[in-house]
C-alpha positions as CSV (number, residue, x, y, z in Angstrom):
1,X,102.3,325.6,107.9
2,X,100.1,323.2,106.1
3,X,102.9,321.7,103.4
4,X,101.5,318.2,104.5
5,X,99.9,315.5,102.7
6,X,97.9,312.5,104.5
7,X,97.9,309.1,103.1
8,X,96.9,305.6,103.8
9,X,100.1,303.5,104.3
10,X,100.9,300.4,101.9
11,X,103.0,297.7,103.2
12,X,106.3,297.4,102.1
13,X,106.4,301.0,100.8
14,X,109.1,303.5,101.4
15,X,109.1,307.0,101.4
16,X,111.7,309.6,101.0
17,X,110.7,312.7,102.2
18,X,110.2,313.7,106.2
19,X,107.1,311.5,107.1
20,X,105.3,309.9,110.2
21,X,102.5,307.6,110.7
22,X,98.8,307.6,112.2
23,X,97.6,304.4,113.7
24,X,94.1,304.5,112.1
25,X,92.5,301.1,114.1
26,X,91.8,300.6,117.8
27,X,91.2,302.5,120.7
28,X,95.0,304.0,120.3
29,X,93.6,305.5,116.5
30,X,95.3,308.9,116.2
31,X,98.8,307.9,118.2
32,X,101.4,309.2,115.6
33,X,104.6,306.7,115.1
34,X,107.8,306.7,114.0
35,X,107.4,303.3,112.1
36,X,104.7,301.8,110.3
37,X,102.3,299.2,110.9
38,X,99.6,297.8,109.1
39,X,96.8,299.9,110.1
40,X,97.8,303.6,109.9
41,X,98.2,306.1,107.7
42,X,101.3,308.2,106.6
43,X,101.7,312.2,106.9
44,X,104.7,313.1,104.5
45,X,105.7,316.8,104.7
46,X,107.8,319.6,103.1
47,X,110.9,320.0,106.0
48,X,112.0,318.1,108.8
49,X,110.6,321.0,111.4
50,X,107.1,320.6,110.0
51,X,107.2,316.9,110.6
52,X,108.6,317.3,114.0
53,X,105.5,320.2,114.8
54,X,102.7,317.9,113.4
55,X,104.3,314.9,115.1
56,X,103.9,316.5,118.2
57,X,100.5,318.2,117.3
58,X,98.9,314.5,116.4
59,X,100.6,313.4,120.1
60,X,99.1,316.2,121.8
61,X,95.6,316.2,120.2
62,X,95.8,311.7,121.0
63,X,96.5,312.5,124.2
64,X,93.8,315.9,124.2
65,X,91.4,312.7,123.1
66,X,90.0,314.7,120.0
67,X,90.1,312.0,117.6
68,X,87.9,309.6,119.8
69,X,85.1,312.0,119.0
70,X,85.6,310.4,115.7
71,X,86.1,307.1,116.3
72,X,83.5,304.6,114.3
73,X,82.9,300.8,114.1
74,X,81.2,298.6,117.1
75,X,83.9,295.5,117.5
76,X,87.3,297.3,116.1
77,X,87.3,301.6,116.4
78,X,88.9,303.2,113.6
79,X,88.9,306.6,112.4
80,X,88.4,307.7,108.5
81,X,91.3,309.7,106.7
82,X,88.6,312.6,106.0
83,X,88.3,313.1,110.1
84,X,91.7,312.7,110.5
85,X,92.9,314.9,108.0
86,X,90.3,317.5,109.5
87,X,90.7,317.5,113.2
88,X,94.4,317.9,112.0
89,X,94.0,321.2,109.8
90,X,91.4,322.4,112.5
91,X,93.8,322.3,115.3
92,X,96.7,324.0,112.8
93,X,94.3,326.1,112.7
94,X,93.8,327.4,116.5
95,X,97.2,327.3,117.2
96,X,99.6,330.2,116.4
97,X,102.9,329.7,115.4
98,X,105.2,331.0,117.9
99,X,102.7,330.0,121.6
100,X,103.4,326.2,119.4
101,X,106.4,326.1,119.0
102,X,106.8,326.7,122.7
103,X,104.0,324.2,123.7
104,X,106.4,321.4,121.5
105,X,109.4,322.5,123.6
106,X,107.5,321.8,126.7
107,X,105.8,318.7,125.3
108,X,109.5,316.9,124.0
109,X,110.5,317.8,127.9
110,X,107.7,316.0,129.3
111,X,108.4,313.0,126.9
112,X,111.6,312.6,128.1
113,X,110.8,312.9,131.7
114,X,108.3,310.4,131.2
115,X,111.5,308.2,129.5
116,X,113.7,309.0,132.5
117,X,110.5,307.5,134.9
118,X,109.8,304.7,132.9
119,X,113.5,303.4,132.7
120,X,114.1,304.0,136.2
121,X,110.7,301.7,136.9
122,X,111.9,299.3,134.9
123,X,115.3,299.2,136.8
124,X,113.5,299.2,140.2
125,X,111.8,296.0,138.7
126,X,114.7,294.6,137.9
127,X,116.5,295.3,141.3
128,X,113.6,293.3,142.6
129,X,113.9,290.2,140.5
130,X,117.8,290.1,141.7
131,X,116.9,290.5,145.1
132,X,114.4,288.0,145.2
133,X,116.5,285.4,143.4
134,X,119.6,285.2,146.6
C-alpha cells in the first residue's frame, strides 16, 4: 500500500495521475485537499483507491492531531516534507488493510453527516435572516 510519492506543490502545475494535497503552513498543516494552494504539498499515487485510503488516512491522522507534534516555526507553524512523509508511512504502517478500509467507510459517513448538519445550519440561518427582514 505504499505506491505513493510526496512532493512540494508548484504553482500552476498540473498533474495527471490520482493526487491530493497537504497544506504544509499554519495551524491547519496536515489537512489534505482536493485543490491546491500555495502552501502545501502534493501526494500523487498509483490507483484511484489508494488516493482515496491516504486521503482519508491524512484526514484522520489531522484530525487524530499527529502532525502538530511536528509542527515548527514561532510566528507561522509549518511542518517539513521529511515529517510529513514519515508520520504518513508510520501510520500505513499500524493500520491493517481490511480494519482500514472499514474505518474509511465509517469516516466518509461521518463526513457526510457532518455535510447534511452543516447545510441544514446554514438554512436555519437563512430562515432567520428572512424572518427578521418582514
Amino acid at each position: 500500500m505504499s505506491n505513493f510519492e510526496i512532493r512540494t506543490h508548484q504553482t500552476g502545475r498540473t498533474y495527471s495521475g490520482p493526487h491530493f494535497f497537504i497544506l504544509c503552513k499554519g495551524l491547519n498543516s496536515g489537512r489534505p485537499m482536493p485543490e491546491p494552494c500555495p502552501n502545501c504539498f502534493v501526494v500523487t499515487t498509483s490507483s484511484e483507491d489508494l488516493r482515496e485510503s491516504l486521503f482519508y488516512l491524512c484526514l484522520a491522522l489531522k484530525v487524530g492531531k499527529y502532525f502538530s507534534y511536528y509542527l515548527k516555526g514561532s510566528v507561522i507553524p509549518f511542518i517539513c516534507i521529511t515529517d510529513a512523509r514519515a508520520v504518513i508511512k508510520n501510520a500505513l504502517q499500524m493500520n491493517e488493510k481490511q480494519a482500514w478500509d472499514q474505518k474509511i467507510l465509517k469516516f466518509q459517513k461521518i463526513e457526510a453527516f457532518e455535510a447534511n448538519l452543516k447545510l441544514q445550519l446554514k438554512t436555519i440561518s437563512e430562515l432567520k435572516m428572512a424572518l427578521l427582514r418582514f
